[in-house]
Every structure is written in C-alpha cells, then in structure tokens.
TIMI-876190 format. One record per residue: x, y, z of N, C-alpha, C, O in turn; residue in three letters. Coordinates in steps of 0.1 Angstrom, whole numbers, plus 2048, in hexadecimal, padded with zeros to 3 digits. Layout:
% residues N
XYZXYZXYZXYZALA ...
This chain:
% residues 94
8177807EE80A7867EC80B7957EA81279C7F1UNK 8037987DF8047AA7DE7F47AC7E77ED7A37EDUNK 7F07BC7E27E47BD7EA7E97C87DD7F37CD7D8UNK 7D57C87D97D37D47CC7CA7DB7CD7C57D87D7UNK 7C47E37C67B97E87CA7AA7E87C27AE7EB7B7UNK 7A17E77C27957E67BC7947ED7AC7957F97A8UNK 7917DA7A37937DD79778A7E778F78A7EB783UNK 7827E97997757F179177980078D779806782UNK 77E80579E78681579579181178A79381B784UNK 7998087867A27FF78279B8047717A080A767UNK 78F7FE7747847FA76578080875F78080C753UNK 77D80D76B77881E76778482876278283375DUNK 79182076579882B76279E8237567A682B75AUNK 7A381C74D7A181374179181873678E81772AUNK 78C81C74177D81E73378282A72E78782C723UNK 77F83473E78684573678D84972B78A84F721UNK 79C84072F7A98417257A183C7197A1844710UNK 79A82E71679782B70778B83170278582E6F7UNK 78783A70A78084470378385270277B85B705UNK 7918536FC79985C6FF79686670B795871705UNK 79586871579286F71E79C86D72779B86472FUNK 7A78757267B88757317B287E73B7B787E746UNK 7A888773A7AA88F74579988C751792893759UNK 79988174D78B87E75778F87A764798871766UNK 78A87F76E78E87877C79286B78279B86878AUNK 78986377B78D85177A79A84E77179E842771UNK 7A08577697AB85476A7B88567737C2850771UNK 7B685F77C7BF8607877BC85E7927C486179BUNK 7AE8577977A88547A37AE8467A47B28457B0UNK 7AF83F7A07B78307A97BF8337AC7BF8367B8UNK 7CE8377A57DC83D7AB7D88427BA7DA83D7C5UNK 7D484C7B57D38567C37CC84F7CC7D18507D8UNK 7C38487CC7B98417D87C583B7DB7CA83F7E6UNK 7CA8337D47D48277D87E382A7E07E98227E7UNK 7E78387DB7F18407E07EE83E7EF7F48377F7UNK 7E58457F27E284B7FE7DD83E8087E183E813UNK 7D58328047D482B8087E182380E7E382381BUNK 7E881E8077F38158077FB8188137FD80E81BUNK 80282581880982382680282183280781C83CUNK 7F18268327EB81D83C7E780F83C7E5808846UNK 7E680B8307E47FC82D7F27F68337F27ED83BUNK 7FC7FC8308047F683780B7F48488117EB84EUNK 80480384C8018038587FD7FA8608037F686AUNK 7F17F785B7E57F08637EB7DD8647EB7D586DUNK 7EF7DD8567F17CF8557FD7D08637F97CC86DUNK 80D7D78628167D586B8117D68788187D0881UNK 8087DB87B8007DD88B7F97CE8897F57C9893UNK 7F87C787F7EF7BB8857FA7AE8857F87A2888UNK 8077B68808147A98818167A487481F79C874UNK 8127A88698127A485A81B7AD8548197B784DUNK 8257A98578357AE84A82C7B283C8267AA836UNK 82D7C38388237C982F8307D18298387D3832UNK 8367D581C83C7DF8198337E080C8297D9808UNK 83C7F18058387F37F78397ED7F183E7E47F7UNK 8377E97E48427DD7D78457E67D083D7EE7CAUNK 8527E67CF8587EE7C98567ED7B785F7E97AFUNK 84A7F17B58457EB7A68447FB7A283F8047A8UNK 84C7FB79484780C78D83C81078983681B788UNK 83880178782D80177C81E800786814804781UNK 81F7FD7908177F779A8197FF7A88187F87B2UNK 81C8097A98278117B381C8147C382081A7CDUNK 81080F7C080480F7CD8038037D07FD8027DBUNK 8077FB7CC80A7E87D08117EA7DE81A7F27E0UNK 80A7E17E98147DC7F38117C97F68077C27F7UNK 8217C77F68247BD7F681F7B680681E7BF80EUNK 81D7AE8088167A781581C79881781679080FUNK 82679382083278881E82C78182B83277682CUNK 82578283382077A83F82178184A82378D84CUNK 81F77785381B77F86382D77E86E83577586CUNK 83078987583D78787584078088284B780888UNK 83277788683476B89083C76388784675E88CUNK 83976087A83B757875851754875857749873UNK 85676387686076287086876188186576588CUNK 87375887C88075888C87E76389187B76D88AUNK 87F76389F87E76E8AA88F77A8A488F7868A6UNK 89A77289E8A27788958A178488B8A778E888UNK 89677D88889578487A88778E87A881793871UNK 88578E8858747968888797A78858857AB887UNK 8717AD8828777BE87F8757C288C86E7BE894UNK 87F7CE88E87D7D689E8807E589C8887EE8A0UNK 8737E48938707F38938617F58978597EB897UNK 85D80289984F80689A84C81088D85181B889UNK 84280988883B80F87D83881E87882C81E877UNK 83B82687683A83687482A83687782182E875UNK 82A84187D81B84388281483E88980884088BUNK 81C83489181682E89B81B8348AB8258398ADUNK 8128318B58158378BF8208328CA81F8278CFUNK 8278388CC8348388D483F83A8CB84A83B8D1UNK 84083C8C18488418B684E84F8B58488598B3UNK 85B84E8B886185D8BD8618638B186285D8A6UNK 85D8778B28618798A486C87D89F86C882894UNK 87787C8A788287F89C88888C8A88938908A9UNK 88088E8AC8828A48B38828A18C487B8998CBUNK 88A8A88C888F8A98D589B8AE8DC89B8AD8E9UNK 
C-alpha cells in the first residue's frame, strides 16, 4: 500500500502548467506540502505499530510506502529501533 496525497492540489497544479503558468504557486505547492508532511506521516504511523518508510520512487519522491502493523511480523523480525523524534531518543551528544 502507498499513501499519496490529495488529488485536488495534484489538479491545480496540472491546470497551471497547461496554461502555461510554471511559476504559479500550485505548481510547487503539493511537492512542498507533501515534503514536509511525509516524515511525520511516517512518524505517527511507526508510533501506532505500522511499518511506514519513504518509497524510494524519483518520480513520486513524497510517497510513503505502508507494509502493515509490526504485530503482524515474527517477534524476529520486529524493528528495534526508536523512531527519530520521538521521546527517549538519544541525540547523538554526550
């Protein structure tokens, strides 16, 4: 499953470009919403147990991939890390 983001700025920024207009804000407003969005989207999902990364897509580069809940996977194979930005997370300094 991917997770994308709302076709409408998607639509607005497709109208701009075919009316020649490259430098209208709806053409660089989804990127950016979606930039900025996506490591908390992925945040939130790993705090609720939902295995979330980027997808490593060029073309799609605000896409995060979403593979299931990590009850689901062997107690083997479960990740044992803590999420960046989450609390109890050392920062590196000391």
């Amino acid at each position: 499953m991917s997770v994308d983001w709302d076709a409408d700025l998607v639509q607005a920024a497709v109208d701009a470009l075919a009316a020649g207009d490259t430098d209208a804000p709806a053409v660089s407003r989804p990127g950016a919403a979606a930039l900025r969005m996506q490591g908390t989207l992925i945040k939130v999902l790993l705090s609720a147990g939902i295995i979330a990364t980027p997808d490593n897509d060029t073309m799609n580069p605000d896409r995060v991939l979403v593979f299931g809940r990590m009850s689901d996977l062997p107690a083997a194979l479960r990740p044992a890390f803590v999420p960046p930005g989450s609390p109890g997370r050392s920062s590196g300094s000391g």
